[in-house]
KOLGU-89024 format. One record per residue (C-alpha): residue in one letter; x, y, z. Coordinates in steps of 0.001 Angstrom, whole numbers, plus 524288, in hexadecimal, padded with zeros to 5 digits. Layout:
<pts>
+------+-------+-------+-------+
! baza !     u !     v !     w !
+------+-------+-------+-------+
!    A !     X !     Y !     Z !
...
+------+-------+-------+-------+
</pts>
This chain:
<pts>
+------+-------+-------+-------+
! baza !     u !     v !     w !
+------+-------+-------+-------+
!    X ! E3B6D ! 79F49 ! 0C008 !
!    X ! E3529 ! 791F6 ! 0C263 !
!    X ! E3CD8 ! 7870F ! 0BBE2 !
!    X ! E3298 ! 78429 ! 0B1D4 !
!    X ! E3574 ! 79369 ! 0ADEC !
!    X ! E4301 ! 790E8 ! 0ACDD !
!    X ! E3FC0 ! 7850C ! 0A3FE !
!    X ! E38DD ! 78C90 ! 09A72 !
!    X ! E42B4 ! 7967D ! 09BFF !
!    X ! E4DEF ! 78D61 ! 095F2 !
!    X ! E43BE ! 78847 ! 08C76 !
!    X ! E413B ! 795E0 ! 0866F !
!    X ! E4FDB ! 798A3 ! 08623 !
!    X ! E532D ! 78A3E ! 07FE7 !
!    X ! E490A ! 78F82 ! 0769B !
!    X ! E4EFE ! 79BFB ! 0738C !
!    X ! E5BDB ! 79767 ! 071F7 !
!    X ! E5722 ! 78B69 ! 06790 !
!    X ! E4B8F ! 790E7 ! 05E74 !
!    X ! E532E ! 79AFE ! 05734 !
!    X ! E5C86 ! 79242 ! 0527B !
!    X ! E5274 ! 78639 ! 04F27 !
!    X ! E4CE8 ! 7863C ! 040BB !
!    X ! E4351 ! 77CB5 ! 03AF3 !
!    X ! E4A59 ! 7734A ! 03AEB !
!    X ! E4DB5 ! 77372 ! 046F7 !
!    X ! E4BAF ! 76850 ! 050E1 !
!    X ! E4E09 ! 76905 ! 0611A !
!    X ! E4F3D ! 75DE7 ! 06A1C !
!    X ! E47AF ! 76068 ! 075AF !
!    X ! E4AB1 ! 75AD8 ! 083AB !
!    X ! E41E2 ! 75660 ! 08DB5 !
!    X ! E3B22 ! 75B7F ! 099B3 !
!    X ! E35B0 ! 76828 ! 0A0E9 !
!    X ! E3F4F ! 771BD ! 09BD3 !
!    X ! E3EBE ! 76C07 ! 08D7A !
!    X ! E2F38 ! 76DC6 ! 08E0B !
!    X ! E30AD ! 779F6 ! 08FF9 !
!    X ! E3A23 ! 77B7F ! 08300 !
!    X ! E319C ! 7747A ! 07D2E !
!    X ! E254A ! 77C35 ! 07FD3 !
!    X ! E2D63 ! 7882D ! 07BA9 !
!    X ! E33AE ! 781E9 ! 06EDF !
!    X ! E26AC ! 77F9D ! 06B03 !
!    X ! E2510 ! 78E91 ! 06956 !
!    X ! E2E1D ! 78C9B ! 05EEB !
!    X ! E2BFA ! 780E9 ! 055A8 !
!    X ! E29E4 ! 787AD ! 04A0B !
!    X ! E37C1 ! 78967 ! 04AD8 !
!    X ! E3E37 ! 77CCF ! 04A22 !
!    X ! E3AC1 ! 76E12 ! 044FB !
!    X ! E38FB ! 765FB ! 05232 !
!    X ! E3F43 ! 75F84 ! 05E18 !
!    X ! E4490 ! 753CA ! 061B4 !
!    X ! E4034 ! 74DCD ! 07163 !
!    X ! E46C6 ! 74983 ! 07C22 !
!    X ! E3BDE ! 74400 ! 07F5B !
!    X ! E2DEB ! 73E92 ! 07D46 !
!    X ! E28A8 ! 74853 ! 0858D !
!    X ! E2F58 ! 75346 ! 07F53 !
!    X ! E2A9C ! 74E7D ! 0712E !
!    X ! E1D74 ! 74F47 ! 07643 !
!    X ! E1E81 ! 75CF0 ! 079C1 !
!    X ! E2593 ! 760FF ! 06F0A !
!    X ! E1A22 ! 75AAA ! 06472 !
!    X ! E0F49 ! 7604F ! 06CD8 !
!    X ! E16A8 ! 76E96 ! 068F8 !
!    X ! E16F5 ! 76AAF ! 05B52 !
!    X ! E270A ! 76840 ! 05AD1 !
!    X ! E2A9F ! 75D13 ! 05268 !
!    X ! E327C ! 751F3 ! 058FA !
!    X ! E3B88 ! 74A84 ! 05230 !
!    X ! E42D6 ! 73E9A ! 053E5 !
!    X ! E50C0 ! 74184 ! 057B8 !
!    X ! E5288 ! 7376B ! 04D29 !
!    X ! E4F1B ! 73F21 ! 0434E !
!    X ! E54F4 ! 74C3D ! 0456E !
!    X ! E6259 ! 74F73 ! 04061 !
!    X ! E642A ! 75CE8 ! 047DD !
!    X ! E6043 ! 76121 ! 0555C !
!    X ! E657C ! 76E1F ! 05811 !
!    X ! E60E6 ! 76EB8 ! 06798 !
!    X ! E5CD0 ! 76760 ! 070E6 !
!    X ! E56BD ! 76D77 ! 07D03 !
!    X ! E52FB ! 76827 ! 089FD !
!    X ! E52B3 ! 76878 ! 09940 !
!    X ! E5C8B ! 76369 ! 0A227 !
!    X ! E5AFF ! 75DB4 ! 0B01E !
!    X ! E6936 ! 76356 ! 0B3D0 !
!    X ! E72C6 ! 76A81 ! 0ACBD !
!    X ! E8208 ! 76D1E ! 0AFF4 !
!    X ! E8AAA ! 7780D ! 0AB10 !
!    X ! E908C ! 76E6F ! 0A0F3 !
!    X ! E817E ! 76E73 ! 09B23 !
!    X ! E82E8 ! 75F77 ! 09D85 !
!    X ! E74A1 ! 75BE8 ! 0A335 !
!    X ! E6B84 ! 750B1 ! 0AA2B !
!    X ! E6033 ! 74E9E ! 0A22F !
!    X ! E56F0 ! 7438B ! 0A382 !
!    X ! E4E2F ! 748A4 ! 0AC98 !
!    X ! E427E ! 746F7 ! 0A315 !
!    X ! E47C0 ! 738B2 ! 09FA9 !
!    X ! E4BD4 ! 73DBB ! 091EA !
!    X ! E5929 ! 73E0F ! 09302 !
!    X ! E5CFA ! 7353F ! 0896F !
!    X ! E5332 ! 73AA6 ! 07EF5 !
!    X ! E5853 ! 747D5 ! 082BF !
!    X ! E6772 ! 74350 ! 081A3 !
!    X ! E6548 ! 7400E ! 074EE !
!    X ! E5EBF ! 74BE3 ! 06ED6 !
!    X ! E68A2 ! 7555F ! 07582 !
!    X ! E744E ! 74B52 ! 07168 !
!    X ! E6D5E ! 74DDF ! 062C9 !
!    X ! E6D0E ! 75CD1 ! 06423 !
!    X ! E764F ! 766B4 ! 06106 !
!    X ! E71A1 ! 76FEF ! 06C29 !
!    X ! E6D77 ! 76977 ! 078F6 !
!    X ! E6729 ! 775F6 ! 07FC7 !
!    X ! E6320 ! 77196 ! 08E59 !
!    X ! E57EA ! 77B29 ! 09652 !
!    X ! E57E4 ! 77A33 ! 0A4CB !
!    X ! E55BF ! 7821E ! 0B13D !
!    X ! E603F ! 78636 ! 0BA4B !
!    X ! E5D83 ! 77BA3 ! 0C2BC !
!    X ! E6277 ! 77255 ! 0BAF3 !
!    X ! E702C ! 77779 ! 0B7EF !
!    X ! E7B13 ! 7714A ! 0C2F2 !
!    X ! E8707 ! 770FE ! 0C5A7 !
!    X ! E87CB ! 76066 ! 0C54F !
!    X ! E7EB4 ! 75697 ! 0BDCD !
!    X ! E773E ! 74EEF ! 0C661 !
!    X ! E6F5F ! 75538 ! 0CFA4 !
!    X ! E64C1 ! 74F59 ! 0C636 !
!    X ! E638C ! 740BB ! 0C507 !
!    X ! E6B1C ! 73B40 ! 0B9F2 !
!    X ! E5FE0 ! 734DC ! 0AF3E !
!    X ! E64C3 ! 72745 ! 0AA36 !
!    X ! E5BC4 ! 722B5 ! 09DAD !
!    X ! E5D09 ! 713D7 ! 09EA1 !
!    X ! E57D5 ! 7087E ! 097A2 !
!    X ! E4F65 ! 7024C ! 0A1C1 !
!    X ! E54A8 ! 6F523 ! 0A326 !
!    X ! E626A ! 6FAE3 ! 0A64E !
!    X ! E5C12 ! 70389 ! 0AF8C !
!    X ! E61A9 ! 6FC23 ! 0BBD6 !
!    X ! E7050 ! 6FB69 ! 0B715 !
!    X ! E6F48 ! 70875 ! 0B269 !
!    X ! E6DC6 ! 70B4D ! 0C119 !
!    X ! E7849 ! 70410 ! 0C5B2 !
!    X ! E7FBD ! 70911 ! 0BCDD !
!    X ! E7E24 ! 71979 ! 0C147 !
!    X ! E7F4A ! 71420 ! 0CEDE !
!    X ! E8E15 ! 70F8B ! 0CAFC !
!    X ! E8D13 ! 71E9A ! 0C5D3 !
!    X ! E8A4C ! 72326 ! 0D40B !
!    X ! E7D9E ! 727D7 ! 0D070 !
!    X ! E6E26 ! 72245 ! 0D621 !
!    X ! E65F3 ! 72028 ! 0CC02 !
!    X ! E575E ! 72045 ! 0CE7D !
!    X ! E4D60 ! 71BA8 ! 0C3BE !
!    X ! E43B7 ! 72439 ! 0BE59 !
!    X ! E38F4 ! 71C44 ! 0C152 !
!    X ! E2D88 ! 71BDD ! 0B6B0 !
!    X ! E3571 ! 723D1 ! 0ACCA !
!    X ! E37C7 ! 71CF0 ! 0A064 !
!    X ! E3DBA ! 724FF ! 0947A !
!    X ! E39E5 ! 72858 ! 087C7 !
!    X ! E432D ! 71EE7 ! 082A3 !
!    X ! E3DA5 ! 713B1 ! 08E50 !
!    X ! E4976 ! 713B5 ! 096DB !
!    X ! E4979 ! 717F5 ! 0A6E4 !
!    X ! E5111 ! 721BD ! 0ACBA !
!    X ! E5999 ! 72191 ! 0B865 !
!    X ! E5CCD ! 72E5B ! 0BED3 !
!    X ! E68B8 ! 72D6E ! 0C4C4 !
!    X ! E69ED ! 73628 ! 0D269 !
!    X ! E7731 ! 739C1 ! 0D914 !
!    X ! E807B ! 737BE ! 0CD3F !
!    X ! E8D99 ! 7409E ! 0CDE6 !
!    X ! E8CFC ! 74363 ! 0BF63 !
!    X ! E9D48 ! 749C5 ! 0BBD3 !
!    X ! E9FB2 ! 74BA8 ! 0AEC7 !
!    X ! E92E8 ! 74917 ! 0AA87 !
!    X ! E95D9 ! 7432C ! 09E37 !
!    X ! E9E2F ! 738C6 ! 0A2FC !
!    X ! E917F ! 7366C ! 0AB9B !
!    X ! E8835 ! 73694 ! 0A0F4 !
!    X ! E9177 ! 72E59 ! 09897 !
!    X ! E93C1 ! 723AB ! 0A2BC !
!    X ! E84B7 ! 72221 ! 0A7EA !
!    X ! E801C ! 720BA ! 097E5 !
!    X ! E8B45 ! 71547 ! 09683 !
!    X ! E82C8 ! 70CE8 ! 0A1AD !
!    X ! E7CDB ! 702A6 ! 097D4 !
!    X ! E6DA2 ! 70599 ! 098A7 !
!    X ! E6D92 ! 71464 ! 09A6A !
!    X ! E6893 ! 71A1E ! 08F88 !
!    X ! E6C7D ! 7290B ! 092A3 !
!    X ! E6D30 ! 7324A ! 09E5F !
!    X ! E6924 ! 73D9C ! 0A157 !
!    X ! E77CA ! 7443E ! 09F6C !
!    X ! E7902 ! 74DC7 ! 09641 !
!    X ! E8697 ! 75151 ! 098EA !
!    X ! E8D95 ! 74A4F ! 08B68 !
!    X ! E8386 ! 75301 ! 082B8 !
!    X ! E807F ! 75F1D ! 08C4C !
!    X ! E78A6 ! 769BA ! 088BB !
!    X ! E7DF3 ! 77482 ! 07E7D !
!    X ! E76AD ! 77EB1 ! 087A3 !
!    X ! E70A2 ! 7809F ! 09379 !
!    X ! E646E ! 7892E ! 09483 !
!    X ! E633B ! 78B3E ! 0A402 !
!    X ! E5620 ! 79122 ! 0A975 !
!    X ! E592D ! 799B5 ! 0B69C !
!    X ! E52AD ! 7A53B ! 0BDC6 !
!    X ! E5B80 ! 7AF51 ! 0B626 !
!    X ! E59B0 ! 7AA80 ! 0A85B !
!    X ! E5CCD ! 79F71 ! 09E45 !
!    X ! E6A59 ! 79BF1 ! 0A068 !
!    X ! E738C ! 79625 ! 09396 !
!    X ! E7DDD ! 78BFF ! 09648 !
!    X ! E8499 ! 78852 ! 08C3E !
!    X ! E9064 ! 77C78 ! 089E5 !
+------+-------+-------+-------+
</pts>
């Protein structure tokens, strides 16, 4: 299976597992990027069965109008039942590195608001460590250079993502090499540098479950 199949593979299954229990009103928070699309595109199938969505993301409220789902302001929702959305690397703990997409923060918040945080990925993204992938750093833009010097004290090399700005107009800093332990303690410590705004650690609120596309099926992790 190409990975794109194994995307839609996860999708499908992240669909099965949430539309029986949605009802009308029913709202899902929706992540951001190629996997979520996908959900997205399938969800859509299905709107007749539940009120609307919440985004991660500009992008992904654009998609989801153009299907005809609702998006609401997380603002103004009292109950969000599941959140779904992509990961850029997954551990065994179901803690993650998002961020990828520049949405972390956006997508922190919606999963930090729902009561089911289901995360869709291929098998390439599950590993045994965090940090393979370079660490996303949301940072208000005039703290960008102290934010730097600040995750080199961390041991890690942060690069910035040139021409990138965020939905809510910060810059990200992807942060290469970074021996990420108990990645709590990591997320925890990089959030308390004065100008970061979030980072793409999503190890204090991990996913509830872990859809994993491979050759031999849709796999289910679970906390």
């Amino acid at each position: 299976m190409t990975q794109d199949q194994l995307k839609q593979a996860v999708a499908q299954a992240a669909v099965d597992l949430i539309v029986p229990q949605l009802n009308d009103r029913s709202i899902v928070g929706v992540g951001t990027g190629s996997t979520a699309n996908f959900f997205i595109d399938l969800l859509a199938k299905h709107k007749g069965f539940f009120d609307g969505a919440v985004a991660s993301s500009d992008s992904t409220a654009e998609r989801l109008k153009q299907h005809g789902i609702p998006v609401y302001d997380l603002n103004n929702v009292h109950d969000l039942e599941f959140y779904v959305d992509g990961a850029d690397e997954a551990n065994g703990h179901l803690e993650l590195i998002k961020g990828g997409g520049a949405a972390l923060t956006r997508e922190k918040i919606v999963a930090a608001v729902a009561r089911t945080f289901i995360c869709i990925a291929d098998a390439s993204k599950l590993v045994e460590r965090l940090g393979t992938f370079p660490l996303p750093v949301e940072v208000i833009p005039m703290a960008r250079s102290h934010v730097a010097r600040e995750l080199v004290k961390l041991g890690g090399d942060p690069v910035y993502r040139e021409g990138v700005v965020t939905d809510n107009g910060n810059v990200i800093l992807d942060v290469h090499n970074l021996m990420i332990g108990f990645a709590p303690d990591v997320e925890a410590q990089i959030n308390n540098i004065v100008g970061v705004v979030s980072n793409g650690l999503f190890a204090a609120r991990p996913a509830d479950v872990l859809l994993l596309g491979t050759k031999d099926g849709v796999q289910t992790l679970k906390r």
